[in-house]
C-alpha positions in Angstrom: 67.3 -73.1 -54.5 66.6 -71.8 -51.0 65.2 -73.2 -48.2 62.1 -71.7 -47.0 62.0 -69.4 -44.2 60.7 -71.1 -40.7 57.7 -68.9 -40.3 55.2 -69.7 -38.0 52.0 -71.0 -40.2 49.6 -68.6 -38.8 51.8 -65.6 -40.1 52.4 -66.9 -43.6 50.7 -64.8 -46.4 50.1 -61.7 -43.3 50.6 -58.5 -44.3 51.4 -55.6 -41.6 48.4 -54.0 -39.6 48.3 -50.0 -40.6 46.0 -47.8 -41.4 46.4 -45.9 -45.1 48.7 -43.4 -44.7 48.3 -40.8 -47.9 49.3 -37.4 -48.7 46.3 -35.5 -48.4 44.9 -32.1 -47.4 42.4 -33.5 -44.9 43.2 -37.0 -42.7 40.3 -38.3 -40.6 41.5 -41.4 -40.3 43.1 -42.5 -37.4 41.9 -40.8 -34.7 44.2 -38.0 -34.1 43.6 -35.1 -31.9 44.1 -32.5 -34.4 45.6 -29.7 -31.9 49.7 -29.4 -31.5 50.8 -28.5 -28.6 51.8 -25.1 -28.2 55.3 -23.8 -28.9 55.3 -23.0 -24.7 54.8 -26.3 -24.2 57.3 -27.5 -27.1 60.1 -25.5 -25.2 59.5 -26.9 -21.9 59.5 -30.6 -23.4 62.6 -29.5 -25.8 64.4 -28.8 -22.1 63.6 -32.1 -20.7 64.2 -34.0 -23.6 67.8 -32.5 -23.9 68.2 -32.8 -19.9 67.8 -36.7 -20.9 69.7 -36.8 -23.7 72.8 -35.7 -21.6 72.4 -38.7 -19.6 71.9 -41.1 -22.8 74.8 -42.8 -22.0 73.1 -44.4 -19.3 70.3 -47.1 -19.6 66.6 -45.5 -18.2 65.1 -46.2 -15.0 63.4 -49.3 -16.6 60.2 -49.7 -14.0 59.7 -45.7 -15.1 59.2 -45.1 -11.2 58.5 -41.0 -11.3 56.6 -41.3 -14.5 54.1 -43.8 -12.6 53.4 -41.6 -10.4 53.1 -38.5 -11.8 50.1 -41.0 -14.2 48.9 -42.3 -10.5 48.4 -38.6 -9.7 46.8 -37.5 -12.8 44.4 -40.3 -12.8 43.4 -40.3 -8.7 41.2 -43.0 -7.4 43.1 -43.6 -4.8 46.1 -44.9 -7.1 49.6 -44.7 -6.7 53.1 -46.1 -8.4 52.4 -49.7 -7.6 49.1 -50.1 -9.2 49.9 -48.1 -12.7 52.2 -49.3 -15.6 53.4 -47.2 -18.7 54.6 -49.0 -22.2 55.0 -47.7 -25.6 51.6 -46.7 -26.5 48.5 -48.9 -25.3 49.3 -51.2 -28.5 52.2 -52.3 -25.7 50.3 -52.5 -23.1 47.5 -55.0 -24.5 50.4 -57.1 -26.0 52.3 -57.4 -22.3 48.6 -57.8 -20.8 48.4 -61.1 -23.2 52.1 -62.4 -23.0 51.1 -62.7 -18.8 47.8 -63.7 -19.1 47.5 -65.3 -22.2 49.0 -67.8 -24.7 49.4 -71.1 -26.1 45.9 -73.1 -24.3 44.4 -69.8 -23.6 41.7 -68.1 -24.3 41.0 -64.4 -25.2 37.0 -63.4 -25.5 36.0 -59.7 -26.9 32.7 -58.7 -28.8 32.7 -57.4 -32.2 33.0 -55.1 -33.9 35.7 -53.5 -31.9 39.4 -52.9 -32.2 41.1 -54.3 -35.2 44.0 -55.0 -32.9 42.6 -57.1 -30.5 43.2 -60.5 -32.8 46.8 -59.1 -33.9 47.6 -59.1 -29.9 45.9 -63.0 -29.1 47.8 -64.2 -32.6 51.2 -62.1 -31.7 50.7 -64.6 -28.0 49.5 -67.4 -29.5 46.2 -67.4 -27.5 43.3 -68.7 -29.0 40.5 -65.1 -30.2 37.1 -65.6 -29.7 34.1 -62.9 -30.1 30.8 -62.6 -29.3 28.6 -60.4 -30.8 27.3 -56.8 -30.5 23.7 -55.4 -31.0 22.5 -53.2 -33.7 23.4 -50.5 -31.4 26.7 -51.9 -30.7 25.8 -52.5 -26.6 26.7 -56.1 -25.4 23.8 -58.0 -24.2 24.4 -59.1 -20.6 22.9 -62.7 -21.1 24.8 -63.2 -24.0 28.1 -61.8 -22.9 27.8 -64.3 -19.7 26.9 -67.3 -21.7 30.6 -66.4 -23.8 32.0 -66.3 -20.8 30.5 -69.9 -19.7 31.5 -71.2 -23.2 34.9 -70.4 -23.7 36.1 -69.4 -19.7 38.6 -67.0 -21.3 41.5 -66.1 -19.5 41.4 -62.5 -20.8 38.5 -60.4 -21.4 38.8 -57.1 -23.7 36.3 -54.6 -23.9 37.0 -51.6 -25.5 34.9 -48.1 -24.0 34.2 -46.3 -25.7 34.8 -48.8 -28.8 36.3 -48.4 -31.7 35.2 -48.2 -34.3 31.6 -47.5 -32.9 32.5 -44.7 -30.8 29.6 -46.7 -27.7 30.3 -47.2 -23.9 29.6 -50.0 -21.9 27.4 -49.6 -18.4 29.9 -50.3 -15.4 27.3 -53.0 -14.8 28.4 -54.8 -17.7 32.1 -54.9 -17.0 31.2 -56.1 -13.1 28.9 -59.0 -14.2 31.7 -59.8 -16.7 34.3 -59.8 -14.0 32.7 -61.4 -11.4 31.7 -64.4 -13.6 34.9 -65.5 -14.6 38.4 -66.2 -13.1 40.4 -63.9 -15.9 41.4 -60.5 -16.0 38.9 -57.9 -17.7 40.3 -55.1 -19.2 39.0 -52.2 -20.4 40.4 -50.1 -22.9 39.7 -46.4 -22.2 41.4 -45.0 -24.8 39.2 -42.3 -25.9 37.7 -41.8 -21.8 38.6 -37.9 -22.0 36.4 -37.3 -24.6 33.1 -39.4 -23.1 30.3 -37.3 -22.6 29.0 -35.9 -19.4 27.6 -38.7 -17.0 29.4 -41.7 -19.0 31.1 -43.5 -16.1 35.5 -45.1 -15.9 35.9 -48.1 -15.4 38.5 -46.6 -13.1 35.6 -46.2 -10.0 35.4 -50.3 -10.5 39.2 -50.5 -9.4 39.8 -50.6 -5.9 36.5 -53.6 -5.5 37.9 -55.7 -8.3 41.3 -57.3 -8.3 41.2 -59.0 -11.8 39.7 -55.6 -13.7 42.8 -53.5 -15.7 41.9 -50.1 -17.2 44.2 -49.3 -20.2 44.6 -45.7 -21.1 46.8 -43.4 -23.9 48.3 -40.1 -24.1 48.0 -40.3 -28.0 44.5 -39.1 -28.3 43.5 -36.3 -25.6 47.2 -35.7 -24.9 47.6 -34.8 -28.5 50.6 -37.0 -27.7 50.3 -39.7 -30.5 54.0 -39.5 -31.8 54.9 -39.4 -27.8 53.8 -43.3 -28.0 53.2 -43.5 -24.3 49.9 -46.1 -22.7 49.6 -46.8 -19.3 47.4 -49.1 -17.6 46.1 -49.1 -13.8 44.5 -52.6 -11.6 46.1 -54.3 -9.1 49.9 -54.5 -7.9 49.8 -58.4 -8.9 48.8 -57.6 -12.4 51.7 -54.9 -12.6 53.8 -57.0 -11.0 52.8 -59.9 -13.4 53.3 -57.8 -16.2 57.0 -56.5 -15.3 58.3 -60.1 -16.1 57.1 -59.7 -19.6 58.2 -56.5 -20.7 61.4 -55.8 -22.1 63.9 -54.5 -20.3 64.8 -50.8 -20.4 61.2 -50.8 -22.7 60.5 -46.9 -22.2 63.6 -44.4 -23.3 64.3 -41.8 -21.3 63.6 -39.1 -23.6 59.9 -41.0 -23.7 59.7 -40.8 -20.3 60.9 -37.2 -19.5 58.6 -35.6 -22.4 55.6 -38.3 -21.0 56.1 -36.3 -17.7 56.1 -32.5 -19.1 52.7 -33.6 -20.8 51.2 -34.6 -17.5 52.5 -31.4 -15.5 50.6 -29.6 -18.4 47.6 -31.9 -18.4 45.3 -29.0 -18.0 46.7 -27.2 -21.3 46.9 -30.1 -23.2 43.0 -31.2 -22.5 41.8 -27.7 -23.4 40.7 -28.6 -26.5 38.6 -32.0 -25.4 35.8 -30.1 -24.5 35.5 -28.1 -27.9 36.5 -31.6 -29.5 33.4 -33.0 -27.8 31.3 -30.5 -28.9 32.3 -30.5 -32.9 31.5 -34.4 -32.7 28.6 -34.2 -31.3 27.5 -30.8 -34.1 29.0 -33.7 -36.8 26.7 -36.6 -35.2 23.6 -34.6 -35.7 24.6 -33.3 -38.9 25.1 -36.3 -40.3 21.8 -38.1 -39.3 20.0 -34.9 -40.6 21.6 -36.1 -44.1 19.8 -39.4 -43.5 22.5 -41.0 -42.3 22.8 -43.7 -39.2 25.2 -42.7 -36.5 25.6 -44.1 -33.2 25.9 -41.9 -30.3 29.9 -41.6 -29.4 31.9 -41.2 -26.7 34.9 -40.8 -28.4 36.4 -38.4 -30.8 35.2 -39.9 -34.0 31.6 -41.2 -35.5 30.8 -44.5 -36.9 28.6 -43.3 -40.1 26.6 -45.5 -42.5 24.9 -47.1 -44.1 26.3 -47.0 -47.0 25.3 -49.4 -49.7 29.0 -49.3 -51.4 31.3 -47.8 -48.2 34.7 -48.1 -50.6 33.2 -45.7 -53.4 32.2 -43.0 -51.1 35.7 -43.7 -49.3 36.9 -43.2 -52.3 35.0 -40.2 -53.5 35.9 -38.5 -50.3 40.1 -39.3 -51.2 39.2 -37.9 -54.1 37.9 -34.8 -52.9 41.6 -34.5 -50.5 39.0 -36.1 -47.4 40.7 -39.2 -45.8 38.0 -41.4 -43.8 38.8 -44.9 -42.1 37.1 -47.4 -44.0 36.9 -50.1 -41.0 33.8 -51.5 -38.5 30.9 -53.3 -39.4 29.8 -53.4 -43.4 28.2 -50.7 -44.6 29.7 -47.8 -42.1 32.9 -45.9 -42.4 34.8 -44.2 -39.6 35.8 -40.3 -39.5 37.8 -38.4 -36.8 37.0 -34.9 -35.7 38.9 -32.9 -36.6 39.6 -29.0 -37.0 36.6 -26.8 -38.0 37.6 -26.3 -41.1 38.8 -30.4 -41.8 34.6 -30.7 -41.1 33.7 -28.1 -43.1 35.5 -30.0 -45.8 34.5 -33.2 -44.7 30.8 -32.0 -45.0 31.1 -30.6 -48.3 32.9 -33.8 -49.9 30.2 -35.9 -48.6 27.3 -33.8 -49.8 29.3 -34.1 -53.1 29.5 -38.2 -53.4 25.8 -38.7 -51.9 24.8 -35.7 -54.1 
């Protein structure tokens, strides 16, 4: 008889993080941008990407030096190589973020509902998850976020804006109070930023007055770049710094990093669609509450819709009908991405069906 495998306790019985992936005609579900790039673009990365596979049999430039910059340039503010990191995907960069600033003794404080991740990262560091709550419009109370802060004195705070699943910002007031109130490091995750809606402030104007604040961002979701799996985080040089000893070495290949770069030099082709995007969520947002539905106002490229008083059956009405929704966030509420014009028209026209 065997001997049992030395797993850590807190994994045993753990299953995977993922969202559903099924074969159907219409996939709302994990917050895809549902524009390719064009087949211009696909030859110009096709050259760079062969251009760095005839160097494969050298190791990358592991600190990603021109690919830091060219994200410095693209995201301004005053920032330049020494104050931006890049990883694989922002899933990397929370997870380094939490190996230098958390672990074992540590503390980790977010406010839920928000990104499903966010535990998988504290248990991945062994670093103790905490959450304070949301309202019932998914804003964080500033009293109550402060007294979390008093309570547990975390040494990372993540705030997610726009969240997910809710699709709400937070005021730049917020994320000051929260820094300046504890010794830390906040960090916002700006994953969906491109697709706020006009007047929603970055956390990224915050930067240059607030030494312990880090502002994570993707190319998976404006970028259309998902499969890329390229994040990138600006804050101080002593958080990048801190975060180098952490990461693995020779982390980003160097086919990542030369197709990362084509994407940025065709930033303004690739964000083309943001705006029309934008515009189709907010069409779906108003549509939806017309049906009687509750939907919070988003800055992102997905709704939070609800309430439903049995989500999983109208999830599952909607597979049924070839429409794949995220069923995730606070009971009662599912999650859809925008997608194409005609993946809404579908979308509409299933759910009329199951609430028929």
């Amino acid at each position: 008889m065997g001997r049992t495998l030395p797993l850590r306790a807190e994994l045993r019985g753990l299953t995977p993080y993922g969202a559903p992936m099924l074969d159907v005609p219409v996939r709302l579900n994990v917050n895809e941008n549902p524009y390719p790039p064009s087949e211009a673009l696909v030859a110009y990365a096709a050259e760079a990407a062969a251009d760095a596979v005839r160097g494969l049999n050298r190791y990358p430039d592991r600190d990603a030096r021109a690919l830091r910059c060219d994200l410095a340039a693209y995201l301004g503010h005053g920032l330049d190589e020494s104050r931006v990191w890049a990883a694989n995907g922002s899933n990397e960069i929370m997870l380094q973020l939490l190996q230098a600033f958390g672990g074992p003794g540590r503390t980790a404080l977010s406010f839920a509902p928000t990104y499903s991740m966010y535990p998988e990262y504290a248990r991945a560091t062994a670093t103790t998850w905490v959450t304070g709550r949301r309202d019932e419009d998914f804003g964080i109370e500033r009293t109550h976020a402060l007294e979390q802060v008093a309570r547990h004195q975390p040494s990372v705070v993540l705030l997610a804006s726009p969240n997910n699943p809710t699709g709400t910002a937070l005021p730049l007031d917020l994320v000051t109070a929260l820094h300046d109130s504890c010794d830390g490091i906040v960090v916002v995750d700006e994953a969906y930023a491109e697709f706020r809606r006009t007047g929603t402030p970055s956390s990224l104007t915050l930067l240059a007055h607030h030494p312990r604040l880090v502002v994570v961002r993707t190319m998976s979701k404006a970028f259309a770049f998902a499969g890329a799996r390229l994040g990138y985080m600006a804050g101080a040089p002593d958080i990048i710094s801190a975060v180098q000893v952490v990461r693995l070495p020779y982390h980003l290949s160097a086919v990542t990093q030369a197709v990362a770069r084509v994407a940025l030099a065709h930033a303004h082709e690739l964000l083309a669609k943001v705006e029309a995007i934008r515009i189709d969520r907010d069409e779906i947002t108003q549509w939806l509450r017309d049906q009687g539905l509750v939907v919070p106002d988003s800055d992102a490229n997905f709704v939070l819709v609800g309430r439903f008083a049995d989500r999983h059956a109208v999830w599952l009405g909607l597979l049924d009908r070839g429409v794949l929704v995220r069923e995730t966030g606070p009971e009662g509420y599912l999650r859809v991405t925008v997608g194409t014009p005609d993946e809404m028209a579908a979308f509409r026209s299933a759910i009329v069906e199951v609430m028929g």
